[in-house]
N, C-alpha and C positions, 0 to 999 in steps of 0.2 A: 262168765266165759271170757277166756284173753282173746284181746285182738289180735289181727297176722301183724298189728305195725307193732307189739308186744315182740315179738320175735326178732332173731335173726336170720338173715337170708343163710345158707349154710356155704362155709368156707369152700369146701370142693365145688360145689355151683359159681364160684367167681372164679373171672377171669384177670390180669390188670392189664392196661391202657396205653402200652408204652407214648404212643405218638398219636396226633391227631388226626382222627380217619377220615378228615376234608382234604389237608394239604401235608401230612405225614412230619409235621415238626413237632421237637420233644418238650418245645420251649411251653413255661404254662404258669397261670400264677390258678391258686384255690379261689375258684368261686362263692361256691356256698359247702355248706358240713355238714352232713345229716341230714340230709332232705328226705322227708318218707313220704309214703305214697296217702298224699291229703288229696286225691283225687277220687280215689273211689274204695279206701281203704282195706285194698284189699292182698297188699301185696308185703311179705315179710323184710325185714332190713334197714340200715339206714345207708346214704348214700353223699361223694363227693362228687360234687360237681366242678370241672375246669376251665377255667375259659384258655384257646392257646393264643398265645402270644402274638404268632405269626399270619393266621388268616381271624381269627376272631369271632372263630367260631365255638362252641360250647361243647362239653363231651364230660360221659360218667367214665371214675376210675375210680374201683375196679367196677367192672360192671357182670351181669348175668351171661354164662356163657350159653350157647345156640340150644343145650339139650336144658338147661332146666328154666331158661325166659319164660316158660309157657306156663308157670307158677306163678307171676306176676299178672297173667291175665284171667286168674280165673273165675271175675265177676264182674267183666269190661264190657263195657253198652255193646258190642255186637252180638252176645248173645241174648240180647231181647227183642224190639222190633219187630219182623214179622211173628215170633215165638208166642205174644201175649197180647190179649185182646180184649176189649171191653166196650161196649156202647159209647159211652164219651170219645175215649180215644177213636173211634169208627168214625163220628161224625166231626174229630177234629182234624184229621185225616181227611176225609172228606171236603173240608174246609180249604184246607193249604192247597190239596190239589185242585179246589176250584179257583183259586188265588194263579196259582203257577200257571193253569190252561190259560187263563188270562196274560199274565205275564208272555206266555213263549207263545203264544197262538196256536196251541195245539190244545189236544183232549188227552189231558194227565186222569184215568180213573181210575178206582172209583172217585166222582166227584157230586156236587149237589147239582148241576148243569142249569145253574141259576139264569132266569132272565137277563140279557144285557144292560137293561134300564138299573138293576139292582148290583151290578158290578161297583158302584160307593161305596156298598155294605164291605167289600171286598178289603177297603185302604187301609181298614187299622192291621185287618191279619198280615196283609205284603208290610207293613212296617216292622211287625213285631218278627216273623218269619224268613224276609227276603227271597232270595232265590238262591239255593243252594250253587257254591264256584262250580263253574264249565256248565251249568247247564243251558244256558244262553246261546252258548259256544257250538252245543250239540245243535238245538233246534236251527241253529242261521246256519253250520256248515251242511256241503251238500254229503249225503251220509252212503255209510257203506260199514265196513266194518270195526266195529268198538269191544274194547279191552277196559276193565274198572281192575283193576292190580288194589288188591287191599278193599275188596268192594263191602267188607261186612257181610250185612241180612239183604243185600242187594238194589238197594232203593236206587237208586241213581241207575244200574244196570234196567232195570222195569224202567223208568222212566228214557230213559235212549229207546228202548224196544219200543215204545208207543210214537217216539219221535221219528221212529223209521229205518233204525240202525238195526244191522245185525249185532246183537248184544252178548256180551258175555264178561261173565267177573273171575277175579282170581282171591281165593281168600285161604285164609293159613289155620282163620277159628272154625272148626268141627262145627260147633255148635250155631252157629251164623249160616256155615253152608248148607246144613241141614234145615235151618229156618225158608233161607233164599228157594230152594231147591223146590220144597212144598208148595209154592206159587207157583212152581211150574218153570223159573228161571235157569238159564245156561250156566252155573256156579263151578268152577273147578275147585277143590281144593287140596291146596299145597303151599310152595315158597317162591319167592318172585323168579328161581331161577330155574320154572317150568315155563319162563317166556324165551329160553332157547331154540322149544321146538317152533316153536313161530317167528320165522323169520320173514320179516318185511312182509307180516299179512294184513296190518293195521293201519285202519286211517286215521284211528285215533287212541287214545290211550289215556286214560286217567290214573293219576297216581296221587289220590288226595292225603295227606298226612299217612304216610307211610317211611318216608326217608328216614325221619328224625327214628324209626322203630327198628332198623335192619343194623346189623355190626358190621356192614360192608356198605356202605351208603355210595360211594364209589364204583363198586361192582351193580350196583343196581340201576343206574343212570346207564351204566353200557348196554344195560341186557335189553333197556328200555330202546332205547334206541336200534338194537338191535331187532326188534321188536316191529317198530314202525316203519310202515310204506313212506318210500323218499316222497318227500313233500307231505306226510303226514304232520298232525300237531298228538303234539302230549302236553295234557292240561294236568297240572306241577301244583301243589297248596301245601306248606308247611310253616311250624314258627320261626320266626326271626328271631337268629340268637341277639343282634341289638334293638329289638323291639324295646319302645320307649314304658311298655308296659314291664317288660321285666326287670327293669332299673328302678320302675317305681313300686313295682311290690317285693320285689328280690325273690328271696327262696320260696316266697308263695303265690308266683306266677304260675299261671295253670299251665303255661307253655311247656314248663318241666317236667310234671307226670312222671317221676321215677318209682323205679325205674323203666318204665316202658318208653320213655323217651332217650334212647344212647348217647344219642349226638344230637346235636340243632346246629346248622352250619347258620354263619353270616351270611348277608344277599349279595356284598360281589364276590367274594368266594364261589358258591352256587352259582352265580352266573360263571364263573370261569372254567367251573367243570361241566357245566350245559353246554359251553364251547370243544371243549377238548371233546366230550362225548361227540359230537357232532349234530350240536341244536343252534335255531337261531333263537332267537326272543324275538315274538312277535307283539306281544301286551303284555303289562304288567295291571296285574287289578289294585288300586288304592284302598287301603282301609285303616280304620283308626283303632277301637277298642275293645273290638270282639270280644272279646275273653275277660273283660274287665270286672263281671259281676261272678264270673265264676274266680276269678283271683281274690275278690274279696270274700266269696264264700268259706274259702281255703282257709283264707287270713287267720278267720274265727274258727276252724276247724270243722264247718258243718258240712252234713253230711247232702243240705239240699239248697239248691239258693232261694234266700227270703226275698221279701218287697223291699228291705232296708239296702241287700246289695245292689239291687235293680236301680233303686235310688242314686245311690254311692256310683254305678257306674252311669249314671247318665250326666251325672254332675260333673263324671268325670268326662264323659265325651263333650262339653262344650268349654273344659281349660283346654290353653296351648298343646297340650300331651297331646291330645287326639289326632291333631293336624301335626305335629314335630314331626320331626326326623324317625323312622325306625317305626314304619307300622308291626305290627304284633305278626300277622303273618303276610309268608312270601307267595303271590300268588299269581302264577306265572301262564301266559301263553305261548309254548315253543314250535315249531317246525323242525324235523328232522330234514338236517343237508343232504344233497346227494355224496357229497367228499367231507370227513371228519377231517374239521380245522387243525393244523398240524402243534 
């Protein structure tokens, strides 16, 4: 049986590219050629990547136009998660959330509601796990009402609701919102530009890797802000088009996922349209390699990462890369102005 990367994406489904949809210059040199989707292989074509010239940020031409993208998603981690189930994954699940209740001081369930004496047992899972970006954010700020824009099977939306937020997610995959839905969660689903009808009702708003996925990445930063109660924050997580990782693996950095990745803007770029939109920057989160074992997974074409990439990226998190310039992603803490910066 052929693969979908066998294929071609079909000619009427593309669109082309003229200008960069960060900062609208034509100017551009070819990144990479033919990048197919070694990410979850499941998405027809091959594809050019550009970097522009003038803000420095990264962008496909020609790329997927709005009615047929949704061919490119149709075997993308959001629709598993709450969908599939099995003893192990119950009690590994279980595990994280006894890790995270620990971490945020709260009761993430279902969880194992271990002993506090036995909380050591705890440190290799918070190593290998961490704490998913803004959830930190959620537990210390004082709560009221939260927005997940691009929320998936809705994990992060459940975990605000427990933390005391009024919760609710926005998500575009049928199949994810139907997953979220069946736990009982507040899941809309549509496109980011059904946060019209919500004007200034948010205290908060997450919008984790979604930018690098919309054909108006511009239009979505407004809507967002339109979105949030002045003095609200919006918790922002995407890749870095100068991430030191994608220089070091080039076309088989995981950052690029094409096509479902459009665009990946540069980080003063993005900071300059957080401005214009009318955001301030209040933290930025520091990270080094995230992505590194799944870029080398890429590398060799598999389909899962082994122990050898795990290897490969831990080796790699203690060279200068990790610490350099240009972490892999941009991961922002913003406040909406009361006046958009002129």
């Amino acid at each position: 049986m052929s693969s979908p990367l066998d294929q071609a994406w079909p000619e009427e489904g593309l669109e082309r590219v003229e200008a960069c949809p960060y900062c609208g210059s034509d100017q551009r040199t070819l990144a990479y050629k033919d990048v197919q989707d070694w990410s979850f292989f499941c998405a027809p074509g091959k594809w050019d990547y550009w970097d522009c010239a003038n803000c420095q940020s990264l962008y496909l031409d020609p790329r997927p136009t709005r009615s047929t993208i949704g061919t490119a998603y149709a075997k993308y981690y959001t629709h598993s998660s709450a969908e599939s189930f099995s003893f192990l994954n119950m009690i590994k699940d279980r595990m994280k959330n006894e890790w995270w209740s620990h971490r945020l001081n709260a009761d993430i369930e279902p969880r194992l509601h271990l002993p506090k004496l036995l909380n050591g047992v705890l440190a290799p899972i918070g190593k290998r796990v961490g704490v998913p970006f803004g959830w930190i954010s959620l537990a210390n700020r004082p709560k009221g009402r939260f927005m997940d824009v691009g929320c998936g099977a809705g994990q992060t939306v459940g975990v605000a609701r427990q933390l005391g937020w009024d919760a609710m997610g926005l998500e575009i995959d049928p199949a994810a919102v139907r997953a979220a839905q069946r736990t009982g969660l507040n899941i809309l689903e549509g496109t980011y530009e059904l946060l019209t009808q919500y004007e200034q009702q948010f205290d908060c708003i997450m919008c984790s890797h979604v930018l690098e996925h919309v054909h108006d990445p511009r239009d979505l930063l407004v809507k967002l802000k339109t979105a949030i109660k002045p003095g609200g924050v919006l918790l922002l997580s995407l890749p870095n088009s100068l991430s030191a990782l994608r220089h070091h693996f080039g076309p088989n950095w995981r950052g690029l996922e094409a096509p479902r990745h459009l665009s990946i803007p540069s980080e003063q770029k993005l900071m300059q349209l957080l401005a214009e939109s009318g955001f301030s920057i209040k933290s930025m989160a520091d990270n080094g390699v995230e992505t590194a074992a799944e870029s080398y997974r890429i590398q060799r074409r598999g389909s899962v990462i082994n122990r050898l990439d795990i290897t490969m990226a831990r080796r790699l998190n203690i060279q200068p890369l990790a610490t350099g310039a240009g972490n892999d992603f941009i991961k922002l803490v913003c406040e909406a102005c009361t006046v958009t910066s002129a």
